[in-house]
N, C-alpha and C positions, 0 to 999 in steps of 0.2 A: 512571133511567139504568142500574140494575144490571138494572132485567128487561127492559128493554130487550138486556144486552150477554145477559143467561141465551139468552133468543129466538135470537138470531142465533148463540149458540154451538149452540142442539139443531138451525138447521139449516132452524125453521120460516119464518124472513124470507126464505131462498132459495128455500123451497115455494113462498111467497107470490108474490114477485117474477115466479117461473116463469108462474106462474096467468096473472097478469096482461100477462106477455107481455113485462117488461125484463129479463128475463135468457136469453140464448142457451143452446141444447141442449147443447154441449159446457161452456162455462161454467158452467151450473147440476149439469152433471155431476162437474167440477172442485171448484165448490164444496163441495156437500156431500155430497161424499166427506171431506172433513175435518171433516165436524160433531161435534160432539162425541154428539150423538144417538145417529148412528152406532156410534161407538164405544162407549157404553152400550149399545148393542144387542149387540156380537159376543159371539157364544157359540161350541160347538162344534159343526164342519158337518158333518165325519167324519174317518175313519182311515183311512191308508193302510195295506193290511197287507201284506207280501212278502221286507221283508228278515230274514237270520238272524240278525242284532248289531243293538245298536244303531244310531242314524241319528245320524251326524255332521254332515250336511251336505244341504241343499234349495235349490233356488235354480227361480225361474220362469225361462222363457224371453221374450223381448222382447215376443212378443206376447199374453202372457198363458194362456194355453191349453195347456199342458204346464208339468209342474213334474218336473226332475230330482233324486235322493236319491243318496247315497253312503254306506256302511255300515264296519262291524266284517267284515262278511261278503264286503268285497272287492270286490262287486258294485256295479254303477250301476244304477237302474230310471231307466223314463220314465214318467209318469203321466197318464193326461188327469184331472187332477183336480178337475173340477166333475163327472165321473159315477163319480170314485171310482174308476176303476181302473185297473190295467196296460197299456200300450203292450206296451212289451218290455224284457228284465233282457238284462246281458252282464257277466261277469266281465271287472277292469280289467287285472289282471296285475299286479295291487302285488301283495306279500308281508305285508304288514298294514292295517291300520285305515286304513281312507281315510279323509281330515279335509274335501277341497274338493272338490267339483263345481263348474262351471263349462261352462257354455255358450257357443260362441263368437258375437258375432253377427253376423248378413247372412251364414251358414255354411247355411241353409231347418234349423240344429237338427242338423245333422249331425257336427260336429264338437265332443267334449267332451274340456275335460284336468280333470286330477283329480290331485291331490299326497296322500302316505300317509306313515304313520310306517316307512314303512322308505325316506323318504328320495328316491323317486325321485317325479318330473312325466310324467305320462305321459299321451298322445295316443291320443283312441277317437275311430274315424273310421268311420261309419255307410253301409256300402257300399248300391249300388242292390240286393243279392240280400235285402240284410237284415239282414247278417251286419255284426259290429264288426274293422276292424285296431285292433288298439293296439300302443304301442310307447315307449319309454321316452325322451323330449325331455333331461334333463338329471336332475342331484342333488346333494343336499346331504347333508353328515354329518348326521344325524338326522332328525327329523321337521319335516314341511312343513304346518302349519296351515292358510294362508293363499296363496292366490295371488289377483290384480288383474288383470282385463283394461281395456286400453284403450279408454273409453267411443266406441261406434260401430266397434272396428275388429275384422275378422275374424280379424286375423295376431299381434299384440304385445301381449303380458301380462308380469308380473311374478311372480314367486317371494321368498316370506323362509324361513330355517328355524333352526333352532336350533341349526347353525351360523354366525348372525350374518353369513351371505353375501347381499344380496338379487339375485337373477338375471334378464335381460332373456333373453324368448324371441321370436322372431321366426319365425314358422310357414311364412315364407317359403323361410325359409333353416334352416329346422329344426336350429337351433340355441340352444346359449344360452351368454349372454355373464354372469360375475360383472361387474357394476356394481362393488360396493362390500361393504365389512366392517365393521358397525357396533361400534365400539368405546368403553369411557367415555371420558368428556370429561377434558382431562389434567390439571386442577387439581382432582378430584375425590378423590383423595388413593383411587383403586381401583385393584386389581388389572387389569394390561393383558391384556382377556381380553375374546374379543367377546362382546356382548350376544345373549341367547339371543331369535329375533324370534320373536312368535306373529300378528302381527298386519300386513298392507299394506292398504292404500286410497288411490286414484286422488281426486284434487279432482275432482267433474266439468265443473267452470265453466275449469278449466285444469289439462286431461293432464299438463301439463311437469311438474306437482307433485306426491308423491306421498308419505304419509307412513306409518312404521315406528314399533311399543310392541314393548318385549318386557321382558327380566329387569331391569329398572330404572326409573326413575321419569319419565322423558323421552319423552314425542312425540316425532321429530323427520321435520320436512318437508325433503325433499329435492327437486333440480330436477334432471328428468335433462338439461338441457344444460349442466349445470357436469360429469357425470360422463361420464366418456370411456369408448365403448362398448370398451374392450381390459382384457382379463383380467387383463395385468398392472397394471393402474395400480387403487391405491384410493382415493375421492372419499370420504371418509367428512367431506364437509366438507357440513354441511346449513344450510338458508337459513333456519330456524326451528326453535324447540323448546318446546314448551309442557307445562306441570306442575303444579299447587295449590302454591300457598308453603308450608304446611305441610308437603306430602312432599319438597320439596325436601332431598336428601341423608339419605334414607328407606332403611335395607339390608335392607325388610322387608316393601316392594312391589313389584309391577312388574304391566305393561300387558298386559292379555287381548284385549283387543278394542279395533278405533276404526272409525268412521263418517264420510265426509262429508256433508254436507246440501249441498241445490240451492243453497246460498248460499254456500260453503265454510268452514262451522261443523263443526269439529272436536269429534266426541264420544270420549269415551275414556273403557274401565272399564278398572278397577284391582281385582287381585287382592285380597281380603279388606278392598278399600276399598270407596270409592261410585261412581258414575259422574258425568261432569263437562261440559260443554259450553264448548267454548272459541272465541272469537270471533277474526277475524284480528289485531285490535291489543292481543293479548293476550297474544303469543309474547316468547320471551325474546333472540329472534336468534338466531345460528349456536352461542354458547357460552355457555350459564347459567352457569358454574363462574365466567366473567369479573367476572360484572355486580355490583357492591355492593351491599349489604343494604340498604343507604339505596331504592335504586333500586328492587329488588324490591319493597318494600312499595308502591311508587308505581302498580302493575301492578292494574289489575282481577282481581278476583274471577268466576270462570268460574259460572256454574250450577250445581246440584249437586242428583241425584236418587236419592232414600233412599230403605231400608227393605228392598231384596234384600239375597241374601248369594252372594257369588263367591269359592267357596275352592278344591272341589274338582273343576273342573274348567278348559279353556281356553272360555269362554263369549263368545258373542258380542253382540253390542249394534248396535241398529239405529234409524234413522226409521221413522214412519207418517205414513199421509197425503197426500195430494195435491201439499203444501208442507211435508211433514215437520215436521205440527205437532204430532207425539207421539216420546217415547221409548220404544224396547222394551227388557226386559233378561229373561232365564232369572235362575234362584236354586236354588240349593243345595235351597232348600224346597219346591222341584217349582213352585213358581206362576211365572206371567207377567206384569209386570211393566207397565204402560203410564201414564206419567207425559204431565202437559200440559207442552210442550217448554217453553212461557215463564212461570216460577214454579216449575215441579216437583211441582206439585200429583198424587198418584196417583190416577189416575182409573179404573182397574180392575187387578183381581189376580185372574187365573183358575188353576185348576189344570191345570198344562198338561202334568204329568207325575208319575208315582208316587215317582220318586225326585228328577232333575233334571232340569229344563230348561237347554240348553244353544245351541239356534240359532233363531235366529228370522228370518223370510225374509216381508218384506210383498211381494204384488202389486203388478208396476207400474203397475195403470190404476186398479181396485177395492177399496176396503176389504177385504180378502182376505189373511189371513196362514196362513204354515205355521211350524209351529213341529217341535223334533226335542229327545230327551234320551236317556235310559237305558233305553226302553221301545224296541221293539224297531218301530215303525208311526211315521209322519210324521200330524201331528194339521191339519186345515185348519179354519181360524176364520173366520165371514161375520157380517154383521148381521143374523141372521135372528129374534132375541127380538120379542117382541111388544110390549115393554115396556123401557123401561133397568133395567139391572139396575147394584145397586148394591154397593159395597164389600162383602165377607161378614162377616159378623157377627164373626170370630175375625182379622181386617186387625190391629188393634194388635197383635192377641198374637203371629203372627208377625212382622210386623216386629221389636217387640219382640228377639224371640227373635234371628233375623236378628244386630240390634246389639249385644245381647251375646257372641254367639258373634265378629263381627267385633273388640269390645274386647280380648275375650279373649286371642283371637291377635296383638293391635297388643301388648300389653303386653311379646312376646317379641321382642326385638332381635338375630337369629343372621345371621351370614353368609349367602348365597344357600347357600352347598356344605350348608352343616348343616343348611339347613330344608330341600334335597330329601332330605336324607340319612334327614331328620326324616319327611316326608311317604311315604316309601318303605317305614320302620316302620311305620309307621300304615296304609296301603295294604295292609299283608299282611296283618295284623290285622283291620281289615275283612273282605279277601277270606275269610280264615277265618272270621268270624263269618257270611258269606252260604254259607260251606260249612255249617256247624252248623246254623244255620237251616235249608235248605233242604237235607237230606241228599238225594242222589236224587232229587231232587221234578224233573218236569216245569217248567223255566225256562221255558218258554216259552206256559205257561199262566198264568203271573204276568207276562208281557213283560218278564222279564227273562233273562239269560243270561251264564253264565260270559263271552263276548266282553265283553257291557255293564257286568258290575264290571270287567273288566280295565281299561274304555276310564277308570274313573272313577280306579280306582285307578294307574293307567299303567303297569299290568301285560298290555301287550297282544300277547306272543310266539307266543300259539298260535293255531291255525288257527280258525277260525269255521265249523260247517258250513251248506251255504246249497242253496238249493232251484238246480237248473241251470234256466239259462235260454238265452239268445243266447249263444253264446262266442264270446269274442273270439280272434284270431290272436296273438299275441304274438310282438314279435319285441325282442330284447336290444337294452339301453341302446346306445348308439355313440357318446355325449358324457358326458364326467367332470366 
């Protein structure tokens, strides 16, 4: 029975099946693409190279066959990334580190928004000359990580930022509407003060739903037909909330990233914690702070996959797979992270970046991921190995490593204000020692660069300089 399930995990009983003819072309294509064979095969397929900062942010297009990046350098590229190279660049008209790209779709690829740490959402619109408008959609007090479009729609997407606002656009009417103010829960004995969001995601089995992580310990799924699309009312009334019992009333975590899966499994990493998988009947309701201790223990236990480490940066976390039967996550210790979704078992850790790995963006049809960190090129990974290649040889020692450095930081218990205050110290000091190190030297022969410490350290006020390309038209915000 066991070499039996091994077979059908590498992929070879799908081969089989094909051969002989009971398994259809699209089906056998569906299947093993999730093989695990597969996945023992991906290696590195190549490198994108064009931006002048770091790459924040990658995302494919619907139908496979272009992949867009967003940078420290302000710029957007297009890529045709199975021959490796450049379409065309256009400056987006932020004034900092872009965090999101985004593709709209059923748009033929021509309309991209992109949110940046200076706070504004803003619209590249891909004229017939060749040339980009852009132009400024809405803003938040601070930096915008994360925006969500509407599975299938060309027009309405989402915004969170760390101003705790999360905002509704409508491309329609180019505009955007504040939804809601995420704020803690009121028996939680905290400061009334919103939660700082780093993270949205859309369920795709049901739009109405859509769920927020940021400076605290709570998921929470919100339904936008309980929220009134008018600016003045706040709905901060959400229909679920999901969190480990253990970090329940934690002043020492909070949520980097979440995911949905085609089943609407909630994944969610935590800040200098582990990553988690949460199933629907496993949420706490509208109010954890309610529910009694007796109760909470009665609650399953979510999945839970180790051995990264997520400190210094906003990291993102993803599925792989056809049926998203893998977890992805970046680590502090430059490797890539790919766990089997059911058990947690790590089934490979490549090096996917000199300092950090921090975004990871799978293909939607193909085994095909791109990943992005502190290196200044987007990295694209295929099954092309000849052989499975397995765990390296030094897997414990980092993880290892990984979990001490994680205990380490658990053992300090400070307010949110004090550990950025804390983290802020430490940031300069770094940045000083990449000065020391690296007097004068040519950054960008080591892929690294003054933008790319800033981005890590979240010292990111100065300009980036970047190769010109498309420019875009730029025209001033006209909604606050």
């Amino acid at each position: 029975m066991e070499a039996s399930s091994k077979v059908s995990r590498s992929g070879f009983a799908e081969i089989r099946r094909r051969e002989i003819g009971l398994s259809q072309p699209r089906s056998f294509a569906y299947r093993i693409g999730g093989s695990e064979a597969l996945v023992k095969r991906v290696q590195l397929y190549g490198k994108l190279e064009g931006h002048g900062g770091c790459v924040n942010s990658v995302q494919f297009n619907s139908a496979g066959d272009l992949l867009v990046s967003g940078s420290d350098d302000k710029h957007v590229i297009f890529w045709n990334w199975a021959a490796k190279t450049k379409k065309f660049k256009y400056s987006s008209g932020h004034s900092d580190n872009i965090f999101q790209t985004r593709i709209m779709p059923f748009t033929d690829d021509r309309t991209i928004i992109t949110s940046a740490g200076d706070g504004q959402v803003r619209l590249g619109q891909v004229l017939e000359n060749g040339k980009v408008d852009t132009k400024c959609l809405g803003k938040h007090q601070g930096r915008i990580y994360k925006l969500a479009v509407e599975p299938g729609s060309p027009h309405i997407f989402y915004s969170c930022g760390e101003d705790g606002f999360i905002q509704h656009f409508d491309l329609r009417t180019h505009c955007a509407t504040k939804l809601l103010c995420c704020s803690p829960f009121p028996q939680t004995n905290k400061t009334n003060r919103s939660i700082r969001l780093n993270s949205i995601v859309i369920d795709p089995r049901n739009p109405n739903y859509f769920a927020v992580g940021g400076s605290n310990e709570y998921a929470r799924v919100y339904d936008i037909r309980n929220c009134q699309l008018d600016s003045s009312s706040n709905a901060d009334r959400p229909v679920n909330t999901f969190c480990p019992r253990h970090l329940i009333n934690s002043e020492n975590v909070h949520i980097t990233a979440l995911a949905y899966s085609n089943k609407s499994e909630l994944l969610v990493s935590y800040n200098d914690e582990l990553v988690y998988l949460f199933q629907k009947n496993m949420g706490m309701g509208p109010d954890p702070s309610s529910i009694p201790t007796e109760d909470l223990g009665k609650l399953d236990e979510p999945q839970v996959y180790k051995g990264h480490r997520n400190s210094q940066t906003v990291k993102g976390v993803s599925f792989f797979g056809p049926n998203d039967e893998y977890v992805l996550s970046g680590s502090d210790c430059g490797h890539i992270f790919i766990w089997r979704k059911k058990g947690g078992e790590l089934l490979r850790l490549m090096e996917g970046d000199r300092h950090i790995v921090n975004h990871l963006e799978p293909h939607p049809h193909v085994p095909v991921l791109a990943t992005s960190g502190i290196e200044k090129n987007v990295k694209l990974w295929a099954p092309i190995a000849s052989n499975s290649i397995p765990l390296p040889g030094n897997a414990a020692e980092i993880m290892e490593s990984n979990r001490q450095g994680r205990e380490d930081r658990s053992r300090i218990t400070l307010t949110p204000d004090v550990i950025m205050h804390v983290l802020r110290l430490q940031r300069r000091q770094t940045l000083a020692y990449f000065e020391r190190r690296f007097p004068g030297a040519d950054l960008e022969s080591d892929e690294e660069d003054e933008g790319g410490v800033a981005y890590v350290l979240g010292l990111s006020d100065g300009d980036a300089s970047s190769e010109e390309g498309i420019t875009g038209n730029s025209r001033e915000c006209n909604i606050s």
